[in-house]
NUZAKE-625220 format. One record per residue (C-alpha): residue number from 1; x, y, z. Coordinates in steps of 0.25 Angstrom, whole numbers, plus 5000, padded with zeros to 4 digits. Layout:
BEGIN
NUM X Y Z $
...
***
This chain:
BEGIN
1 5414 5430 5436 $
2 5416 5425 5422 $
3 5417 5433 5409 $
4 5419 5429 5395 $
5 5424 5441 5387 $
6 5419 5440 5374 $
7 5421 5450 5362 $
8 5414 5463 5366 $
9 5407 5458 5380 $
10 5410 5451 5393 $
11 5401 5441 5398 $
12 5398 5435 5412 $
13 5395 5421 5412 $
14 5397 5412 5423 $
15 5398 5395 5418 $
16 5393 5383 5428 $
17 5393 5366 5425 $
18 5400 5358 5414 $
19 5393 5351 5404 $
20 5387 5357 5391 $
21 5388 5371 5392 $
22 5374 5379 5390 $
23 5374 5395 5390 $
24 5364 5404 5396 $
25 5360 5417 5391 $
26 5352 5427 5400 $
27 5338 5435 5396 $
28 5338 5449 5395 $
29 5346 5455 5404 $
30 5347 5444 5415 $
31 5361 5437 5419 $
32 5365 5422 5421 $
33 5360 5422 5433 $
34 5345 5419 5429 $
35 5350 5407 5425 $
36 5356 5401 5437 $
37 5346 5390 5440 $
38 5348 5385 5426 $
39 5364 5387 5428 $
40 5361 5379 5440 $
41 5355 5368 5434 $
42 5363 5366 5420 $
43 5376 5366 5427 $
44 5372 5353 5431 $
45 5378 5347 5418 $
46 5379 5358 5409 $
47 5389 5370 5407 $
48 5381 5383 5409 $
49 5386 5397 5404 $
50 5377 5410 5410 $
51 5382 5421 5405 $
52 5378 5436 5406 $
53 5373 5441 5392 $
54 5381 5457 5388 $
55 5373 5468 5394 $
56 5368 5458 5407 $
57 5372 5454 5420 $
58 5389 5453 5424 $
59 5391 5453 5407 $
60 5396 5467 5401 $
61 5386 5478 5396 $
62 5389 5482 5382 $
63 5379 5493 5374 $
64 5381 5486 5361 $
65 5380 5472 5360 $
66 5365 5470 5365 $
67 5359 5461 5354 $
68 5356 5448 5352 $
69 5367 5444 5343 $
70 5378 5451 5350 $
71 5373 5443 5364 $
72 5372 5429 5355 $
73 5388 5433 5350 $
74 5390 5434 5365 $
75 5385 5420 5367 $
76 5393 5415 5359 $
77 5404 5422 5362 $
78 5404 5416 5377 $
79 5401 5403 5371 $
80 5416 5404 5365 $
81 5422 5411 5377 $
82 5418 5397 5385 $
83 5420 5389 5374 $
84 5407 5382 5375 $
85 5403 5370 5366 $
86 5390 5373 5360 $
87 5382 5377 5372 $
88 5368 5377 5374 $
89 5362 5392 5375 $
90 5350 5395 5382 $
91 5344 5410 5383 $
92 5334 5415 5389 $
93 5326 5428 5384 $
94 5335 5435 5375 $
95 5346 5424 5377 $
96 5339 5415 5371 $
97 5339 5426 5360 $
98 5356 5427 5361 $
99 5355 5410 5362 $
100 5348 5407 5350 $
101 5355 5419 5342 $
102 5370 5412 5346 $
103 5365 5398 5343 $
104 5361 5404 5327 $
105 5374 5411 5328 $
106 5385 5402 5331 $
107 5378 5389 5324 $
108 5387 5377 5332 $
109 5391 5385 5344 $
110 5378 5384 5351 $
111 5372 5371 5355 $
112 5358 5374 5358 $
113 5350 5386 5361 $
114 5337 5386 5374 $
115 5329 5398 5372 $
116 5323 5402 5385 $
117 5312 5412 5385 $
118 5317 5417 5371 $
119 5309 5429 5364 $
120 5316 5425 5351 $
121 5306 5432 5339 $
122 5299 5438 5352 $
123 5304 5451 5353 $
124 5300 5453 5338 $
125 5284 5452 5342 $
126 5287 5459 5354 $
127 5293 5473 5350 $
128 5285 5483 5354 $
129 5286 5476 5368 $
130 5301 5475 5367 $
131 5303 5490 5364 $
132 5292 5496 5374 $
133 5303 5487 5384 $
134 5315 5496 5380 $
135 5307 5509 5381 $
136 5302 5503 5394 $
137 5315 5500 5400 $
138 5321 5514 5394 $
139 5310 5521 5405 $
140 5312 5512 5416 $
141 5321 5500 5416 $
142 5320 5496 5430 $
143 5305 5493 5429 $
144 5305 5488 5416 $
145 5315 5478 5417 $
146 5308 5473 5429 $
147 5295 5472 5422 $
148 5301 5464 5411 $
149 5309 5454 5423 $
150 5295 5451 5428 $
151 5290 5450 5416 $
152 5301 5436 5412 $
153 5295 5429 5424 $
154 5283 5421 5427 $
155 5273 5422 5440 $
156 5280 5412 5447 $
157 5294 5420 5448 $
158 5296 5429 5458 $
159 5298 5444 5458 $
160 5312 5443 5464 $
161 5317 5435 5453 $
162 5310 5446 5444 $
163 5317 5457 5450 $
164 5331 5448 5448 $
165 5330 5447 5433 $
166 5325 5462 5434 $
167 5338 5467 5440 $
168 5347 5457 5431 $
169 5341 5464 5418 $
170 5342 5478 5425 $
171 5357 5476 5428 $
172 5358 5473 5413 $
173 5364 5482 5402 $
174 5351 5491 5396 $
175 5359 5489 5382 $
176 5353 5475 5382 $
177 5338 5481 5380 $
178 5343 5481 5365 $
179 5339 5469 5364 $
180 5325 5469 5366 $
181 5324 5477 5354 $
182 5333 5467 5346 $
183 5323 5459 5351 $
184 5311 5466 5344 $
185 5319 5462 5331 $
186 5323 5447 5334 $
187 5318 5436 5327 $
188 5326 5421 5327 $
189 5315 5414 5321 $
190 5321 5415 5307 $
191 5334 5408 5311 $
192 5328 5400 5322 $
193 5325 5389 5311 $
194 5340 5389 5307 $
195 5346 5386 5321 $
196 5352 5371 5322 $
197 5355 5370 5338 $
198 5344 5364 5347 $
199 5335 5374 5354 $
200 5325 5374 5367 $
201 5315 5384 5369 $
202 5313 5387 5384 $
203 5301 5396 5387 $
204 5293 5399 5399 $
205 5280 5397 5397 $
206 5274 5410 5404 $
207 5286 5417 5397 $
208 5279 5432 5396 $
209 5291 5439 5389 $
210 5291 5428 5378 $
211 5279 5420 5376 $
212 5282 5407 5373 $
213 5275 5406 5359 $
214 5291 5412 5356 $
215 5297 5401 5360 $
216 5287 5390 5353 $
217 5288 5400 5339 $
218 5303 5399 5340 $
219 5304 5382 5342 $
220 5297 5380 5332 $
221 5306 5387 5323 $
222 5320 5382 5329 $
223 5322 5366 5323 $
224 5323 5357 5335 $
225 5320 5366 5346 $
226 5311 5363 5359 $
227 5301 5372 5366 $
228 5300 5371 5382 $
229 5290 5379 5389 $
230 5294 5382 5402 $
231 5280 5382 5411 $
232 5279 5393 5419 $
233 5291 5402 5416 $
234 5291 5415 5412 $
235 5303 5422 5403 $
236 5314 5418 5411 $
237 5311 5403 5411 $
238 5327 5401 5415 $
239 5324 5408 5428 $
240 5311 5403 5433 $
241 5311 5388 5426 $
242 5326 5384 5429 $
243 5325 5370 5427 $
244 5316 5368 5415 $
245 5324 5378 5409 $
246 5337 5371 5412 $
247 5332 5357 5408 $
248 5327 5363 5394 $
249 5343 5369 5393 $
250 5348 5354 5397 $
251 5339 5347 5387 $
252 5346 5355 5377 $
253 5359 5355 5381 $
254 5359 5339 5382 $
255 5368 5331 5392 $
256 5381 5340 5397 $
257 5392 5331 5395 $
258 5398 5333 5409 $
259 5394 5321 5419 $
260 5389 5323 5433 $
261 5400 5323 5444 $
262 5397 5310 5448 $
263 5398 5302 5435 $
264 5411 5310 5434 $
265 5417 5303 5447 $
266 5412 5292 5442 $
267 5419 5291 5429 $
268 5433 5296 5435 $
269 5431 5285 5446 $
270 5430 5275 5434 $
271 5441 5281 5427 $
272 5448 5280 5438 $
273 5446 5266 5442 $
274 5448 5260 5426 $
275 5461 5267 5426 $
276 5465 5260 5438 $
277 5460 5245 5433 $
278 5468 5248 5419 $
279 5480 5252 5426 $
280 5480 5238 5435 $
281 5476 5231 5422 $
282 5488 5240 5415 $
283 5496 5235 5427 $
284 5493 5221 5424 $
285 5496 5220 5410 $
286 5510 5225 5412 $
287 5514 5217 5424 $
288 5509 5204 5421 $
289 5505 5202 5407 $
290 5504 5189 5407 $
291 5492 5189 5417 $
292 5485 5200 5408 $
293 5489 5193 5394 $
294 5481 5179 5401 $
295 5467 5177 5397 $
296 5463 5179 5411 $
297 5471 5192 5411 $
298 5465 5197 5401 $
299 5450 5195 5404 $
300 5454 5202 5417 $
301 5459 5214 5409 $
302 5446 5213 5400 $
303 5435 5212 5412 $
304 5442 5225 5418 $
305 5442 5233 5406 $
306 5427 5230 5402 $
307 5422 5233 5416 $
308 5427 5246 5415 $
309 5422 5250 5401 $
310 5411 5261 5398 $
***
């Protein structure tokens, strides 16, 4: 198992490919492992970093800590202990939250954010629902964090998969509930404006935690973004729509600069055989410099070399 020690919290993160590197930051509660499919299918060309957020899955449980800017300082923090080059962050839920809050923070560290399922301004038009939450999971955590699992998923999903991301959150620090009521206060779209890396907004369009309307509202105020609408997913778009939730994090990640396995033998083979030509030609020169001085000789020389140019 891998940890990165950071100041004040150690964090489980597991790394898979080469390539660009993106980071993935869990919803509420959940671990890394919600995103293996994705995992699975950027690793193909890109570095991708899971990590377990404080408070959640293998990471450590802290009291203090729980908010929204002390878990974007953790981001960042890791992104330093791996020493990535201006990764691509994409959150889901209240990650998106830690994404887009470390991307305003450390302006030239971050090289694009995707907002999956975000609530951004959401939890500000939705406070009273927010706090009748907490009182509900004061009486009877169990039931109410199972209701609220169900709830991040669509019809199509199935009740296995909702009792998983059920247990996950159970398993969770209850210190972490502070942040639904941070969440109550929360409003990006004043800064929004001001943020100069490139964003995608991912959203499910059946999404019954955070109605899409959130995600168009907070587009159209961040310069350059996209909005993609992921038909017939619910909140956890990352989990039920793999692929079009993957393909939306390449777009804005670009070309990795790593090259398939096979282009890479194929270069080293060329490498190979253009050192060997040079060192015959080398060979030439040294031993019979009259033959490589004559005009023939050296039309020979120049032939070889052009044949093997890129």
């Amino acid at each position: 198992m891998t940890y990165a020690q950071l100041d004040g919290i150690r964090l489980y993160y597991e790394s898979a490919g080469a390539g660009r590197p993106v980071v993935l930051v869990n919803s509420m509660g959940t671990t890394l492992r919600t995103w293996d499919r994705v995992i699975a299918d950027l690793a193909a060309d890109h570095r991708v970093i899971g990590y377990d957020w404080r408070g959640c899955g293998r990471s450590e449980r802290t009291w203090h800590g729980n908010t929204i800017e002390q878990n974007a300082v953790d981001l960042l923090g890791l992104i330093a202990f791996l020493g990535l080059d201006r990764p691509v962050l994409a959150g889901v839920s209240v990650g998106a939250l830690f994404a887009c809050h470390a991307a305003r923070r450390a302006d030239g560290q971050v090289g694009g954010v995707v907002v999956i399922d975000g609530p951004g301004h959401g939890g500000t038009l939705a406070a009273g629902a927010l706090r009748a939450h907490l009182g509900a999971l004061a009486a009877d955590r169990a039931a109410t964090v199972a209701r609220s699992a169900a709830n991040w998923y669509s019809e199509r999903s199935s009740d296995e998969l909702r009792a998983w991301t059920a247990r996950q959150v159970l398993d969770a620090s209850p210190h972490i509930d502070a942040l639904y009521e941070e969440q109550t206060r929360y409003d990006p779209r004043c800064w929004l404006p001001d943020l100069t890396v490139p964003v995608c907004y991912v959203h499910g369009t059946l999404d019954k935690a955070v109605p899409i309307s959130i995600a168009a509202e907070l587009a159209a105020l961040t310069p350059g973004s996209v909005l993609v609408p992921v038909k017939g997913a619910g909140h956890m778009a990352h989990q039920e729509s793999p692929a079009e939730v993957a393909a939306a994090i390449r777009s804005l990640a670009g070309p990795s600069l790593r090259r398939p396995a096979h282009e890479l033998d194929a270069l080293e083979d060329g490498y190979t055989l253009a050192s060997s030509v040079l060192a015959r030609l080398a060979t030439v020169v040294r031993t019979r410099p009259a033959v490589a001085r004559s005009s023939a000789g050296k039309s020979k020389i120049r032939a070889v070399i052009s044949s093997m140019a890129v």
